[in-house]
BADOTI-844749 format. One record per residue (C-alpha): chain; z, x, y. Coordinates in nm, 2 decimals. Example, Ala and Ser with C-alpha at 12.3 -4.5 7.8 and 13.67 -1.06 7.14 Angstrom:
BADOTI-844749
('A',(0.78,1.23,-0.45))
('A',(0.71,1.37,-0.11))
//
This chain:
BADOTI-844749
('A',(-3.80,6.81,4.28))
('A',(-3.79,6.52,4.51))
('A',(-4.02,6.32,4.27))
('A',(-3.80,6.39,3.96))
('A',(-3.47,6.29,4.08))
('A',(-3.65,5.92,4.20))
('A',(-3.80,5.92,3.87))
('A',(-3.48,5.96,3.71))
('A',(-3.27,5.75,3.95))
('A',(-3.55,5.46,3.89))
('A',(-3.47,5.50,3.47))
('A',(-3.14,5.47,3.54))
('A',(-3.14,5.15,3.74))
('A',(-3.34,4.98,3.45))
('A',(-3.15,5.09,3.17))
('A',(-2.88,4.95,3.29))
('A',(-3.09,4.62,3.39))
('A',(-3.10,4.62,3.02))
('A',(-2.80,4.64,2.95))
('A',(-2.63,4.36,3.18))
('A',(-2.91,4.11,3.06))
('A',(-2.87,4.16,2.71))
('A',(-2.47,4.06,2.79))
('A',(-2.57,3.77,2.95))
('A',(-2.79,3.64,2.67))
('A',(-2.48,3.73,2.41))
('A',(-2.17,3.66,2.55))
('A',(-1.83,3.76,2.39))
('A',(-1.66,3.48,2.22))
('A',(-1.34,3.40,2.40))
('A',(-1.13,3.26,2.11))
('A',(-0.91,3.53,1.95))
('A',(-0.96,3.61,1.61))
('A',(-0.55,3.61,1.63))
('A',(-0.52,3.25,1.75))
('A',(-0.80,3.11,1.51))
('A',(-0.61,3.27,1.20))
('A',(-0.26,3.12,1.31))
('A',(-0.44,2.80,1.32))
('A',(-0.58,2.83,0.97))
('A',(-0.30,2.95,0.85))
('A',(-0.08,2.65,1.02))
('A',(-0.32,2.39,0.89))
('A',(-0.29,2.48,0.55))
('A',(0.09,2.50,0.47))
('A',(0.20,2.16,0.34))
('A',(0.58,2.05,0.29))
('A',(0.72,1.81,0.09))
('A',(0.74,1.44,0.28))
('A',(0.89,1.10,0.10))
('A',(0.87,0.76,0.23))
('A',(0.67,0.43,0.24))
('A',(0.42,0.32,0.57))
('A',(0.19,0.06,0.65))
('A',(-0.14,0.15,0.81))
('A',(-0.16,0.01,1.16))
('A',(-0.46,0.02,1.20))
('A',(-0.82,0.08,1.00))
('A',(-0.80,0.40,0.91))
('A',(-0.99,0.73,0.77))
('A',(-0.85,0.84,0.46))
('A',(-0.95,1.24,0.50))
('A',(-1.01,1.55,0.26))
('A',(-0.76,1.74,0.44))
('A',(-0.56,1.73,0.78))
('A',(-0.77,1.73,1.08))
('A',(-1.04,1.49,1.23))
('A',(-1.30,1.78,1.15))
('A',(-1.23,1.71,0.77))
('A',(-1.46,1.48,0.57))
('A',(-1.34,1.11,0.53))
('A',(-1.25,0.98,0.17))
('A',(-1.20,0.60,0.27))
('A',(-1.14,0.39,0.53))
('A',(-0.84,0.21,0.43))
('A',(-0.73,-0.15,0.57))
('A',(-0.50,-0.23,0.87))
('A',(-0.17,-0.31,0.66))
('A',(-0.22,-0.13,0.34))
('A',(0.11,0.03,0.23))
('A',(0.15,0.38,0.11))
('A',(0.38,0.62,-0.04))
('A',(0.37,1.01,0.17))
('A',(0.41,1.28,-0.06))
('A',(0.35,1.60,0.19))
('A',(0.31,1.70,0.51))
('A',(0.13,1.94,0.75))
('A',(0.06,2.03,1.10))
('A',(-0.25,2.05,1.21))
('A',(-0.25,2.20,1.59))
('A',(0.01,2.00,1.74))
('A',(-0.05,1.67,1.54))
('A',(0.11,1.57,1.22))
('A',(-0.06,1.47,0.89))
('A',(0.04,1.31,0.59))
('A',(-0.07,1.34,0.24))
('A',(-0.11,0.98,0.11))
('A',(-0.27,0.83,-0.22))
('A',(-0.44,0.49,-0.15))
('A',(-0.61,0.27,-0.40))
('A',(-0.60,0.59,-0.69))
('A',(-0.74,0.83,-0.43))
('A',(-0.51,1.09,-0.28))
('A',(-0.63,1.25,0.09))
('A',(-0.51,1.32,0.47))
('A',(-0.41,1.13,0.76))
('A',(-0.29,1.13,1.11))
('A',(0.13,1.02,1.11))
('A',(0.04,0.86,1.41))
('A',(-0.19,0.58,1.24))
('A',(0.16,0.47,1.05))
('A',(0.47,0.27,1.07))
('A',(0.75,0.30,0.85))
('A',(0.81,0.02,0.58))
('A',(1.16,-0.05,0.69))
('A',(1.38,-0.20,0.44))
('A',(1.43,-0.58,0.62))
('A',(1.11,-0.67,0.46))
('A',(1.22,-0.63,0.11))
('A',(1.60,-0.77,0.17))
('A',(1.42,-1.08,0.31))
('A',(1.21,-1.13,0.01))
('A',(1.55,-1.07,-0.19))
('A',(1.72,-1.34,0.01))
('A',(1.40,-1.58,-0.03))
('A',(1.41,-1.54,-0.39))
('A',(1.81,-1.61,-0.44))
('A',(1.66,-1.95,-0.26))
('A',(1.40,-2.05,-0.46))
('A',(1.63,-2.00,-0.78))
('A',(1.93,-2.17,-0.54))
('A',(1.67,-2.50,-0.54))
('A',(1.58,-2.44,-0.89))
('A',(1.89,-2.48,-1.03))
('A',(1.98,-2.77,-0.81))
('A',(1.69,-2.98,-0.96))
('A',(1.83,-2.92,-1.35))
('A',(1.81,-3.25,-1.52))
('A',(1.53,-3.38,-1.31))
('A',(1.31,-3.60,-1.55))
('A',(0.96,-3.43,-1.72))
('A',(0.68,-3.60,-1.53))
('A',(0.35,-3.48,-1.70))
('A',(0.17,-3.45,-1.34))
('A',(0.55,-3.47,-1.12))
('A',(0.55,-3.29,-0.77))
('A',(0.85,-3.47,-0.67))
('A',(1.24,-3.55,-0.74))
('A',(1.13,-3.81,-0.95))
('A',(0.97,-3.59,-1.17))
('A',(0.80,-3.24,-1.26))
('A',(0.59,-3.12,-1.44))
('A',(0.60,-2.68,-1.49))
('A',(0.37,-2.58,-1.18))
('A',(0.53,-2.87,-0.99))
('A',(0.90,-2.79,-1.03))
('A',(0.75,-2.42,-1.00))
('A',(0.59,-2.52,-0.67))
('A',(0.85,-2.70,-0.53))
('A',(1.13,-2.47,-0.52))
('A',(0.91,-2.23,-0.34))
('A',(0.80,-2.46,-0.12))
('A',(1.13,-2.51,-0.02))
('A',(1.19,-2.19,0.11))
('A',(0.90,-2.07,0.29))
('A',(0.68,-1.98,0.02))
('A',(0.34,-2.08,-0.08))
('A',(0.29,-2.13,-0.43))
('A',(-0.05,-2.32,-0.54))
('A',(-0.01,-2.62,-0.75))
('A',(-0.13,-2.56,-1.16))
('A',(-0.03,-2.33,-1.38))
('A',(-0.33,-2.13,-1.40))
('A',(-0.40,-2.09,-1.06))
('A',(-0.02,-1.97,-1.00))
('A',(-0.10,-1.70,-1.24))
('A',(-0.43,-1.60,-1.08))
('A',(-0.25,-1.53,-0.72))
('A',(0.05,-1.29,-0.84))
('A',(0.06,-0.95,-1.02))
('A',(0.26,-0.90,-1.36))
('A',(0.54,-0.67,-1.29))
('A',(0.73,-0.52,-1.61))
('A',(1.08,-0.47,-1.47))
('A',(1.19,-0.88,-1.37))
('A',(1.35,-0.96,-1.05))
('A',(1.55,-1.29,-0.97))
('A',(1.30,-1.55,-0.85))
('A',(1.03,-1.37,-1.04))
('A',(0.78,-1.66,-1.23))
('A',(0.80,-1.65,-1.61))
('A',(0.42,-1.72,-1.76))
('A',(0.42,-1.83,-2.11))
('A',(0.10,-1.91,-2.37))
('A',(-0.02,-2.12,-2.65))
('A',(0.21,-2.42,-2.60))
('A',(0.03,-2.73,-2.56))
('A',(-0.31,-2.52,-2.51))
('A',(-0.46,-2.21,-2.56))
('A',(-0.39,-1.97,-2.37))
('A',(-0.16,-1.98,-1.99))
('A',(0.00,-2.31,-2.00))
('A',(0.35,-2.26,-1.92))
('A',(0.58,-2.15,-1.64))
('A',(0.94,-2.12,-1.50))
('A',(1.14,-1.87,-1.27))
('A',(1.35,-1.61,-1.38))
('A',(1.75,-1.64,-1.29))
('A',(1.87,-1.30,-1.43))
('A',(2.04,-1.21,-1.75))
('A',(1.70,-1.28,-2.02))
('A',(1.71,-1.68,-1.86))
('A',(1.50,-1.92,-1.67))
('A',(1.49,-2.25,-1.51))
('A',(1.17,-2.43,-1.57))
('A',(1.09,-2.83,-1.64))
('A',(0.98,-2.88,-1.97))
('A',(1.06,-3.14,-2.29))
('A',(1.24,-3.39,-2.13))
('A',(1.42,-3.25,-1.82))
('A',(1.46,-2.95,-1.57))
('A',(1.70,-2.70,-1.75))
('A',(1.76,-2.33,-1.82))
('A',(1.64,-2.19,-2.16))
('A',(1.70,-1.85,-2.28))
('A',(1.38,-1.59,-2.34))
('A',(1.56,-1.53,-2.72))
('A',(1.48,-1.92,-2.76))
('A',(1.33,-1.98,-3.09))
('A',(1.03,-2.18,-2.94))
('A',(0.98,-1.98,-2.58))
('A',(1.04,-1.66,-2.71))
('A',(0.73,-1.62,-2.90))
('A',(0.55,-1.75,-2.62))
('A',(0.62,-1.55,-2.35))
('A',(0.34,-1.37,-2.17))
('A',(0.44,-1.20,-1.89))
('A',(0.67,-1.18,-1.56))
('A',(0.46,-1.19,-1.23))
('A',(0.54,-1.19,-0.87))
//
């Protein structure tokens, strides 16, 4: 009797040996399955978000919110972009943003808002630059002129830009090379024309507003109409 109750005490004791190393081996995991499905569930509602931000730094450009996604892109320190959503990922913030035709994630920490200053300066710089422009009317034609003796297109162009803060190369062609075409004109905007004494770009004046601009061509610094007879049909385009 003595023998079978050892026997059975001894079974018992490694049984449960068993049972306490297999544990250790495979622990339990120790996040809830509750607080991993809020999390999912968090990071995947999206809200609408407006506004325009500039990139502070280099940045990942992600798949969706959180460092875990893939990156897209790595987009430049000072890029600007437009938010259309917005999410929270854990505690942090993301932004839905579309940069350079492709549309992904990133941290709103990484951005600065676009505040409005910049674009009333560039308002205020413009009114300048047609301000000088219009001061210079009946300066002489100079084929070549860079100066108040004389301009020629790119150098009356040129000048008045000059004049208040901006850099503006010297020819014609190269003034068209550095700015975009925009299709809705601002004052101060540079008015491209083709085909006059050349093939091609050989012509430009700034926009003043109300289908006009101020350019030096013919004889003198003046303001011509885009419905002129001879300009008209040259226009190209309007670039900024």
């Amino acid at each position: 009797m003595r023998k079978l109750v050892f026997t059975l005490f001894a079974s018992t004791m490694m049984f449960s040996g068993t049972i306490s190393a297999a544990g250790a081996e495979a622990p339990t995991p120790t996040t809830s399955p509750a607080t991993e499905s809020v999390q999912q569930v968090s990071s995947n509602q999206a809200s609408a978000k407006s506004g325009t931000f500039v990139l502070q730094y280099n940045s990942n450009v992600r798949a969706d919110a959180g460092i875990v996604n893939k990156s897209l892109l790595v987009a430049d320190k000072g890029t600007k972009v437009t938010a259309t959503h917005q999410k929270k990922y854990g505690s942090q913030t993301w932004y839905k943003i579309n940069v350079n035709g492709t549309s992904g994630w990133i941290l709103s920490t990484l951005l600065s808002p676009a505040t409005s200053k910049v674009s009333a300066t560039a308002t205020a710089s413009n009114s300048g630059v047609v301000s000088t422009a219009m001061a210079l009317r009946g300066t002489p034609y100079v084929f070549g002129g860079t100066s108040t003796a004389g301009f020629d297109c790119s150098g009356f162009t040129q000048y008045a830009f000059q004049q208040n803060g901006k850099s503006l190369s010297r020819t014609t062609l190269t003034q068209f090379a550095e700015t975009s075409a925009v299709s809705t004109p601002q004052v101060g905007d540079l008015v491209f024309f083709a085909n006059t004494y050349r093939a091609g770009i050989s012509h430009v004046g700034i926009y003043i507003g109300d289908n006009q601009f101020v350019h030096s061509g013919g004889s003198k610094a003046e303001v011509v109409s885009l419905d002129n007879s001879y300009w008209g049909p040259k226009f190209h385009s309007f670039r900024r």
